[in-house]
Z-matrix of the N, CA and C atoms (Angstrom, degrees):
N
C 1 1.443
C 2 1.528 1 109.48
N 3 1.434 2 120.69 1 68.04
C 4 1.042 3 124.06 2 -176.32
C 5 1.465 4 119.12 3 -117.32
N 6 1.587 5 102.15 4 49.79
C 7 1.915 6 124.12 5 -172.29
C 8 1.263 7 92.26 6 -109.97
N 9 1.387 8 100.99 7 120.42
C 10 1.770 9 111.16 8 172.89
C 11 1.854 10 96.87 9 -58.81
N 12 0.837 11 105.64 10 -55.98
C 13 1.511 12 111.64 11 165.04
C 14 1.549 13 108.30 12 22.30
N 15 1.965 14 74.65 13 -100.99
C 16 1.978 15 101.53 14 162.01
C 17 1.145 16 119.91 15 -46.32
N 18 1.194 17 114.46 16 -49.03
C 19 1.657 18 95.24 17 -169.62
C 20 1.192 19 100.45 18 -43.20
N 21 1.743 20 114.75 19 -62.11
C 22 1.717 21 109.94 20 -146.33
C 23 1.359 22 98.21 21 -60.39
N 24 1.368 23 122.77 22 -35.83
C 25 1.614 24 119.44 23 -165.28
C 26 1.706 25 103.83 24 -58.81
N 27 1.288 26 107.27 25 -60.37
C 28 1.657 27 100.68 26 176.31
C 29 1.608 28 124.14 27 -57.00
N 30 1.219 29 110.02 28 -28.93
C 31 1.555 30 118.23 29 -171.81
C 32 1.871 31 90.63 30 -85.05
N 33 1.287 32 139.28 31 -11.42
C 34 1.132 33 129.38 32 164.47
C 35 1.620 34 120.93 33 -59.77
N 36 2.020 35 92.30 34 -41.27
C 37 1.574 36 118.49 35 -173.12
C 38 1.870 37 94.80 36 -54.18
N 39 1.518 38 108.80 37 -52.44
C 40 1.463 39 100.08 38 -172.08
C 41 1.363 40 111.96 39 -62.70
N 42 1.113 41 138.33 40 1.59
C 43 1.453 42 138.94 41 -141.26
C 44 1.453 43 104.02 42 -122.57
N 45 1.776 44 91.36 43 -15.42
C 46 1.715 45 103.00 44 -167.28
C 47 1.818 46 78.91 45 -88.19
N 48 1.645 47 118.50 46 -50.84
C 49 1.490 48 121.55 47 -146.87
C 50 1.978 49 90.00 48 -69.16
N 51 0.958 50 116.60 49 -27.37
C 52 1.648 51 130.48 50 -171.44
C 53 1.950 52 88.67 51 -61.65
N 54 0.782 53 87.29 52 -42.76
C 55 1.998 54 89.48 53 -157.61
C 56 1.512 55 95.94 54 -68.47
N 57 1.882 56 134.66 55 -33.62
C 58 0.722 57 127.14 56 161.59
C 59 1.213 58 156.71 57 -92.16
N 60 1.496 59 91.83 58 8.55
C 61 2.121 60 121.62 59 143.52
C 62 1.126 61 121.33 60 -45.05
N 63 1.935 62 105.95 61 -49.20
C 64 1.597 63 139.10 62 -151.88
C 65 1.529 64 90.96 63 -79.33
N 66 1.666 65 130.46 64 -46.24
C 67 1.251 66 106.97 65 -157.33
C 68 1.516 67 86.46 66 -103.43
N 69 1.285 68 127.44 67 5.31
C 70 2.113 69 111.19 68 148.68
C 71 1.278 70 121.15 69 -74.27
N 72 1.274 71 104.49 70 -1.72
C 73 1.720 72 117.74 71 173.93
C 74 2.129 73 99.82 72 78.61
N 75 1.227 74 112.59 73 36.97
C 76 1.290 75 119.90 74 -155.29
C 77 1.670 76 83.27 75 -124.85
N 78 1.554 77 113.10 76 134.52
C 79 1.097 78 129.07 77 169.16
C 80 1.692 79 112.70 78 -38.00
N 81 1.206 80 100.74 79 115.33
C 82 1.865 81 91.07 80 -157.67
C 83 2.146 82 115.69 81 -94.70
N 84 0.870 83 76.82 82 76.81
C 85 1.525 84 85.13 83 161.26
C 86 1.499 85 122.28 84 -140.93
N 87 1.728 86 97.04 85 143.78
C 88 1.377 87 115.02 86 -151.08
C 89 1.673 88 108.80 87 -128.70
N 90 1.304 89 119.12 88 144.62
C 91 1.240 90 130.85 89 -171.39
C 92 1.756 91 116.44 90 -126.97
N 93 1.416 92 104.76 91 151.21
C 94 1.526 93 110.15 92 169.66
C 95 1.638 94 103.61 93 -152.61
N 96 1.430 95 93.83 94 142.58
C 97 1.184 96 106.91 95 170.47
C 98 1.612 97 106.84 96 -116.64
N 99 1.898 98 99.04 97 152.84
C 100 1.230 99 100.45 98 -141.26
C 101 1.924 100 82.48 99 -137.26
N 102 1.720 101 124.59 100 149.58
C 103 0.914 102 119.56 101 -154.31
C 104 1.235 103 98.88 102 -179.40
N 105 1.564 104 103.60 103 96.51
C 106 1.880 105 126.35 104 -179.15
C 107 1.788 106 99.27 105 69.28
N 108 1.252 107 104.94 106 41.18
C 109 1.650 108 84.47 107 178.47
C 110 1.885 109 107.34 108 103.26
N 111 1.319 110 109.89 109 -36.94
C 112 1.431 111 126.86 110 -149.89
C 113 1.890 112 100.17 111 -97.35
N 114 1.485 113 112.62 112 118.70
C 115 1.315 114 97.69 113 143.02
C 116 1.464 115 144.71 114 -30.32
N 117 1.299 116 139.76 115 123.47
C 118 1.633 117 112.63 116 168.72
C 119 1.266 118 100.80 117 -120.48
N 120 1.086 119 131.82 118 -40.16
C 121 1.271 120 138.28 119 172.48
C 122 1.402 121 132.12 120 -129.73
N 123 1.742 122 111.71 121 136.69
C 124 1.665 123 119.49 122 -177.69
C 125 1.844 124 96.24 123 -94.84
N 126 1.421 125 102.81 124 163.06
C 127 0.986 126 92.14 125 158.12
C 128 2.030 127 110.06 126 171.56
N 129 1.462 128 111.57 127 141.05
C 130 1.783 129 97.19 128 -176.98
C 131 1.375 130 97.15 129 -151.14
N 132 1.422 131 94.55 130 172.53
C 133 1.921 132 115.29 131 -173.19
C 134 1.842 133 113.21 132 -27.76
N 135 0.841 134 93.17 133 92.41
C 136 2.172 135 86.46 134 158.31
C 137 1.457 136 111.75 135 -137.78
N 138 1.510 137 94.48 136 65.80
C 139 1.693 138 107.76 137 152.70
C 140 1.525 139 123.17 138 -66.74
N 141 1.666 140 108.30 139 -48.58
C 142 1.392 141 109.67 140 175.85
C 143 1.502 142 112.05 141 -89.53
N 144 1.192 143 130.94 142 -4.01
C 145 1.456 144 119.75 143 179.45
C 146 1.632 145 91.82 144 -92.48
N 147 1.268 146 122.28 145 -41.09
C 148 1.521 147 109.32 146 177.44
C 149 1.211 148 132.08 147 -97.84
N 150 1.604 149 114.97 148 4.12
C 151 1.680 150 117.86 149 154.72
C 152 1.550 151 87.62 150 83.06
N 153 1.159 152 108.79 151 30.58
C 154 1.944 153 104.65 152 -176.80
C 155 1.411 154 114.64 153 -134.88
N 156 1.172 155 125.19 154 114.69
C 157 2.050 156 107.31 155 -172.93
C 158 1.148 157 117.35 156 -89.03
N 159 1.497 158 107.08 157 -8.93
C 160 1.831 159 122.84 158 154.32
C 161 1.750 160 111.96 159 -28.51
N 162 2.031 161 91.98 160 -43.42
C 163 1.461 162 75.02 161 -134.97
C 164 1.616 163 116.04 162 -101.16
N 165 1.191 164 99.28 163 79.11
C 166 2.095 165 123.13 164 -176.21
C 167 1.198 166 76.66 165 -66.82
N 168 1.824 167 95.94 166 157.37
C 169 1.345 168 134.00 167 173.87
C 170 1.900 169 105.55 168 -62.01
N 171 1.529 170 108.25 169 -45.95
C 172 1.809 171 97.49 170 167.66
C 173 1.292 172 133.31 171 -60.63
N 174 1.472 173 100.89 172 -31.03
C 175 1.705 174 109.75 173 177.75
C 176 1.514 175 105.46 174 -72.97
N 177 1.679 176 124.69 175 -29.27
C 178 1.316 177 116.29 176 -179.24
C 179 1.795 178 116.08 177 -79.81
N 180 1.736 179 100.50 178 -29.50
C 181 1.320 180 91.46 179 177.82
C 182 1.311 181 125.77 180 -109.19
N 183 2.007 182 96.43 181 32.27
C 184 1.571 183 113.83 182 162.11
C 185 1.478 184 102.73 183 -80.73
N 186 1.142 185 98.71 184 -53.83
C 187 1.585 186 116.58 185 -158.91
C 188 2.058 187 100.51 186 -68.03
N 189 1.637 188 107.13 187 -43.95
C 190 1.802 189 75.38 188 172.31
C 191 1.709 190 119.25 189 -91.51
N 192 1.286 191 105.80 190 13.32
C 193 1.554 192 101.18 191 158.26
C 194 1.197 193 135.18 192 -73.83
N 195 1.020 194 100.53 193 -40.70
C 196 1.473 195 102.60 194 175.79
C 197 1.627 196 125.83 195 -99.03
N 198 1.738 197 108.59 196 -1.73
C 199 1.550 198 119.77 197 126.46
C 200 1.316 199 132.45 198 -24.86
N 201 1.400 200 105.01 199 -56.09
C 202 1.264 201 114.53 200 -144.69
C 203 2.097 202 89.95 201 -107.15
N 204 1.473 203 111.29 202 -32.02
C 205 1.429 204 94.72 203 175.40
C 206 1.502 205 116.08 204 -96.69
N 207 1.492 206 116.26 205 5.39
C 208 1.500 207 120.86 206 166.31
C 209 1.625 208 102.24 207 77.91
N 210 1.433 209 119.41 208 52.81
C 211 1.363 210 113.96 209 154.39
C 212 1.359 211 105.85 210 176.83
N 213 1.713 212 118.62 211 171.32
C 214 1.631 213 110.44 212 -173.87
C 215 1.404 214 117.66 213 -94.04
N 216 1.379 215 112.72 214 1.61
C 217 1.560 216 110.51 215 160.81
C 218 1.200 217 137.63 216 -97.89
N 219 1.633 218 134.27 217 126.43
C 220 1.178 219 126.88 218 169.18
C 221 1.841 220 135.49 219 -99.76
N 222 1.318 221 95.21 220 30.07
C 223 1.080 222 113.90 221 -174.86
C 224 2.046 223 126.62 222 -45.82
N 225 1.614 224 86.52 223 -13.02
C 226 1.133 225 107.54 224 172.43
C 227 1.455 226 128.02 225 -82.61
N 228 1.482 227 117.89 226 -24.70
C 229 1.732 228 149.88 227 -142.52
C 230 1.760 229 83.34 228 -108.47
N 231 1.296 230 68.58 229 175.27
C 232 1.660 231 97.02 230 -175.26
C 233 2.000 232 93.10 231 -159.39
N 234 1.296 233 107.15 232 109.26
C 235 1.537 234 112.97 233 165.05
C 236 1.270 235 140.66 234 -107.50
N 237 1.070 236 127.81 235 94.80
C 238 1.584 237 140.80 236 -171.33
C 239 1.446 238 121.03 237 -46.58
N 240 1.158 239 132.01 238 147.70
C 241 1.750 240 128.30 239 -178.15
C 242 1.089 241 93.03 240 -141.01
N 243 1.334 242 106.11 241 151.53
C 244 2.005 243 100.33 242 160.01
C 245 1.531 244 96.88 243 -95.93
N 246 1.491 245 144.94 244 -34.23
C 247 0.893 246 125.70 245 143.58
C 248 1.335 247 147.70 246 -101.93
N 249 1.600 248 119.96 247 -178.09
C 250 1.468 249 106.73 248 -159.19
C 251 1.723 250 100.01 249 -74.87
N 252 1.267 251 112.44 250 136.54
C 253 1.537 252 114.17 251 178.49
C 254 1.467 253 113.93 252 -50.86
N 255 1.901 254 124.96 253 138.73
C 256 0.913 255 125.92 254 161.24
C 257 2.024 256 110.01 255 -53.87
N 258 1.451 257 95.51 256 176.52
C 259 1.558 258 100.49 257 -177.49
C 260 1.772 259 120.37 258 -73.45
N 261 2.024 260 98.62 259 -18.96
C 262 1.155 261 93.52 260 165.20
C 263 1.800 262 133.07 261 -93.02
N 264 0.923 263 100.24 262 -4.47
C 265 1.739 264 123.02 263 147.38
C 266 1.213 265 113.02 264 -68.64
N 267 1.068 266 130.33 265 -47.32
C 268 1.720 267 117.33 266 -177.35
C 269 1.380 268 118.15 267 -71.81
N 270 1.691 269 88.94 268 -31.43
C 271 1.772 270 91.38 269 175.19
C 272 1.683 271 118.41 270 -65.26
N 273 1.483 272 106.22 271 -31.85
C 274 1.436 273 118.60 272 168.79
C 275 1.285 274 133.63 273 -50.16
N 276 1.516 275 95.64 274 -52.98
C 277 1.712 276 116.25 275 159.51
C 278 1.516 277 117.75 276 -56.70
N 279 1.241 278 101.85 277 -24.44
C 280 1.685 279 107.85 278 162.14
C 281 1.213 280 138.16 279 -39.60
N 282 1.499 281 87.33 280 -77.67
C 283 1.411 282 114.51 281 156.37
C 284 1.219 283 141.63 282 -32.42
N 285 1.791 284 107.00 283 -50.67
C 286 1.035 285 131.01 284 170.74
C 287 1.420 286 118.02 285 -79.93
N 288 1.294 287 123.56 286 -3.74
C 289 1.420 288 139.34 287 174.20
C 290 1.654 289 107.38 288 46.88
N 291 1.177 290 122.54 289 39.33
C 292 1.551 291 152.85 290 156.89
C 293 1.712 292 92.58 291 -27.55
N 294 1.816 293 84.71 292 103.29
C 295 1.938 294 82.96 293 169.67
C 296 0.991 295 130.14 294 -92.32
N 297 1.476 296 119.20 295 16.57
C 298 1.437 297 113.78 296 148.90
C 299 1.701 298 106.67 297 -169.56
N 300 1.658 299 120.60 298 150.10
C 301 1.427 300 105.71 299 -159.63
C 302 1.908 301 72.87 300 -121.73
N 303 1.102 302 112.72 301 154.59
C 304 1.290 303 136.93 302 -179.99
C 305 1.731 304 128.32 303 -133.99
N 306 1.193 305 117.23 304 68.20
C 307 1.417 306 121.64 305 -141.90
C 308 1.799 307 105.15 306 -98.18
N 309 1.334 308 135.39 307 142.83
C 310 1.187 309 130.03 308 155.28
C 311 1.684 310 145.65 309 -63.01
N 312 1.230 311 97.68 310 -57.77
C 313 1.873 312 96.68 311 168.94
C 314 2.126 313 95.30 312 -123.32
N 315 1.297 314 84.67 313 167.91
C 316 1.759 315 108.00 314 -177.40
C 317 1.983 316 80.71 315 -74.79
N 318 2.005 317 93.80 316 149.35
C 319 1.613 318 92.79 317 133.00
C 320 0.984 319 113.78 318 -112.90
N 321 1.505 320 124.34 319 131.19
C 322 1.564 321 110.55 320 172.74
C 323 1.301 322 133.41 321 -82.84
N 324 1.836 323 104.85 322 -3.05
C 325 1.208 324 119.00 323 -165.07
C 326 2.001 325 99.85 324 -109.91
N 327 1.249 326 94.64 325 -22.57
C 328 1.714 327 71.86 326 175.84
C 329 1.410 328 102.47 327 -151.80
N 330 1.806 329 118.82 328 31.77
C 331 1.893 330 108.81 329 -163.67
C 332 1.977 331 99.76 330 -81.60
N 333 1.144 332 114.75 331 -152.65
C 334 1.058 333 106.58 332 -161.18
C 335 1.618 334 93.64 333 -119.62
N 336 1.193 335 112.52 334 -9.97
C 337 1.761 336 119.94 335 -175.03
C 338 2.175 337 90.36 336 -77.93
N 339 1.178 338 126.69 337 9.32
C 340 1.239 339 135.25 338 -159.54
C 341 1.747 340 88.75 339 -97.09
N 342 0.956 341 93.96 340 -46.51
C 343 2.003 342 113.90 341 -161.74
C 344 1.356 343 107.36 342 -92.23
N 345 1.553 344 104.18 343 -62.71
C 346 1.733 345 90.90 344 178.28
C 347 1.367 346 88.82 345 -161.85
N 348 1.199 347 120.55 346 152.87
C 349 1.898 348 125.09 347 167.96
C 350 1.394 349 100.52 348 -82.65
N 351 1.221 350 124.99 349 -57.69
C 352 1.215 351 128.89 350 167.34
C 353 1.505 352 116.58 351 -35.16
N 354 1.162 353 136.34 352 -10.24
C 355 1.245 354 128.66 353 163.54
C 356 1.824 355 119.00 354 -33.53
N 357 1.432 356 93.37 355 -60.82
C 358 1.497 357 101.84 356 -168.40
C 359 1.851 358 117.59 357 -69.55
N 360 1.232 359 109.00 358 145.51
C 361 1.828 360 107.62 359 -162.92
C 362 1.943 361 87.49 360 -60.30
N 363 1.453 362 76.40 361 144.10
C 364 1.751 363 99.25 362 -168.30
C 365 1.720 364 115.49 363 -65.72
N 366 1.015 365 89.52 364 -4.99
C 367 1.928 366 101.37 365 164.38
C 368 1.351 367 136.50 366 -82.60
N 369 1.756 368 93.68 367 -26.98
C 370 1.589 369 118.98 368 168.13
C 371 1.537 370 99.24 369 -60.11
N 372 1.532 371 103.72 370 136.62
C 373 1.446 372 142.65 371 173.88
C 374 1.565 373 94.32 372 -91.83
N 375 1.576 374 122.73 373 131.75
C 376 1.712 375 110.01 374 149.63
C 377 1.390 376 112.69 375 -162.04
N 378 1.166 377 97.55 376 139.55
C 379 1.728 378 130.97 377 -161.74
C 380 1.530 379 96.88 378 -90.62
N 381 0.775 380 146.94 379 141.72
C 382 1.757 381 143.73 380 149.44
C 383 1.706 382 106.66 381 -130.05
N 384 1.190 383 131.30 382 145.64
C 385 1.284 384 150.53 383 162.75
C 386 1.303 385 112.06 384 135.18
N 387 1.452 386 113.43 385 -10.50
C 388 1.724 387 104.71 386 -163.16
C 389 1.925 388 112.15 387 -71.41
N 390 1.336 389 87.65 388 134.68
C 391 1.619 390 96.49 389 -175.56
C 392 1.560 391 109.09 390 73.62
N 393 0.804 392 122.31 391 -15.25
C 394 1.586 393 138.23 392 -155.38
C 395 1.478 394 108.70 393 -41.68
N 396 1.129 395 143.55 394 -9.18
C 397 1.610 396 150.69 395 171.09
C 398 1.477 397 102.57 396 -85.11
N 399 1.501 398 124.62 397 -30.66
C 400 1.439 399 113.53 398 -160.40
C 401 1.646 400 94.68 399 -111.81
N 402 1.645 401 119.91 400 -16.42
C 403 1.364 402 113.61 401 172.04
C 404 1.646 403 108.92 402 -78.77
N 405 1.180 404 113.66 403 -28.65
C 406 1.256 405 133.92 404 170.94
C 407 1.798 406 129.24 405 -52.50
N 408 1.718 407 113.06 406 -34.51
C 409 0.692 408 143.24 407 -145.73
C 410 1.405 409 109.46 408 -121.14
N 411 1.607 410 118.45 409 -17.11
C 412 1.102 411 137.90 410 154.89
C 413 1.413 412 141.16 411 -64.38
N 414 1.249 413 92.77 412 -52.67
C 415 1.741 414 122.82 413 179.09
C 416 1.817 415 95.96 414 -79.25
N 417 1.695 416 108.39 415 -49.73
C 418 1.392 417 94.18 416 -178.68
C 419 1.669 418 128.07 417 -55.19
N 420 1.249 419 107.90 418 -38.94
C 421 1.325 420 110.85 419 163.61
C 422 1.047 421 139.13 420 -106.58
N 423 1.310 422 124.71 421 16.65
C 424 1.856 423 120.55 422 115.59
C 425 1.475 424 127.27 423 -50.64
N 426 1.048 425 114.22 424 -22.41
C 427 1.866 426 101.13 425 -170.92
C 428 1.866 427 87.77 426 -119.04
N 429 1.482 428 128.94 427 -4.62
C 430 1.592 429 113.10 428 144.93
C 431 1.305 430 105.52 429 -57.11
N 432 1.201 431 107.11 430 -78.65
C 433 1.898 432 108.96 431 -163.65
C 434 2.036 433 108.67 432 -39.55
N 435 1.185 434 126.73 433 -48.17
C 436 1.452 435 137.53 434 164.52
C 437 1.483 436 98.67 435 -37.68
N 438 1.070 437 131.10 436 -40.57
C 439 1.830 438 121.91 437 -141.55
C 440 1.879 439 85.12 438 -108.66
């Protein structure tokens, strides 16, 4: 699945789950994991709705992916971010041996390409830039209006 196409179309899907972080007033970035073509899981930020800093939009739409396909690897998936995963997301994606991460804008202040690229299991495929002005452009002005 290497159609810019898709990407943008799925990285839109996160963009939809991002928008509904934004109106919990929750740092809005949003994720999907994606599997033969197929959605399996939505998913975005509820740190402050769940009193948990665990709980990023990747860690939530690690955890119902592999719910929903009945095992702890996604080696099959491909998971979208609008942003670049912190280091404890990448370590997750690790774990999960995530075959390919597909991300929208850089963080420069806390992504995981900060710490090590090598973070992610060495099988992981990852794309970064897609959409990247409007994932970018999101997050920036949520934490203008905050400041």
């Amino acid at each position: 699945m290497e159609n810019t196409k898709d990407h943008e179309f799925f990285m839109r899907e996160a963009l939809k789950e991002a928008q509904k972080a934004l109106a919990k007033d929750e740092v809005p970035i949003g994720a999907v994991v994606v599997c033969n073509g197929r959605i399996v899981s939505r998913a975005y930020n509820l740190t402050e709705t769940l009193g948990d800093p665990t709980a990023h939009a990747e860690m939530q739409a690690i955890t119902a992916a592999t719910n929903y396909l009945g095992g702890k690897y996604l080696n099959q998936c491909t998971l979208y971010v609008t942003i670049e995963p912190c280091p404890m997301c990448a370590g997750a994606l690790y774990w999960a041996q995530v075959g390919q991460l597909v991300y929208g804008a850089p963080d420069p202040k806390r992504g995981f390409s900060l710490i090590a690229k090598n973070i992610l299991h060495p099988k992981t495929k990852t794309i970064s830039g897609v959409l990247a002005n409007e994932c970018s452009n999101m997050i920036t002005t949520f934490f203008n209006k905050k400041r």
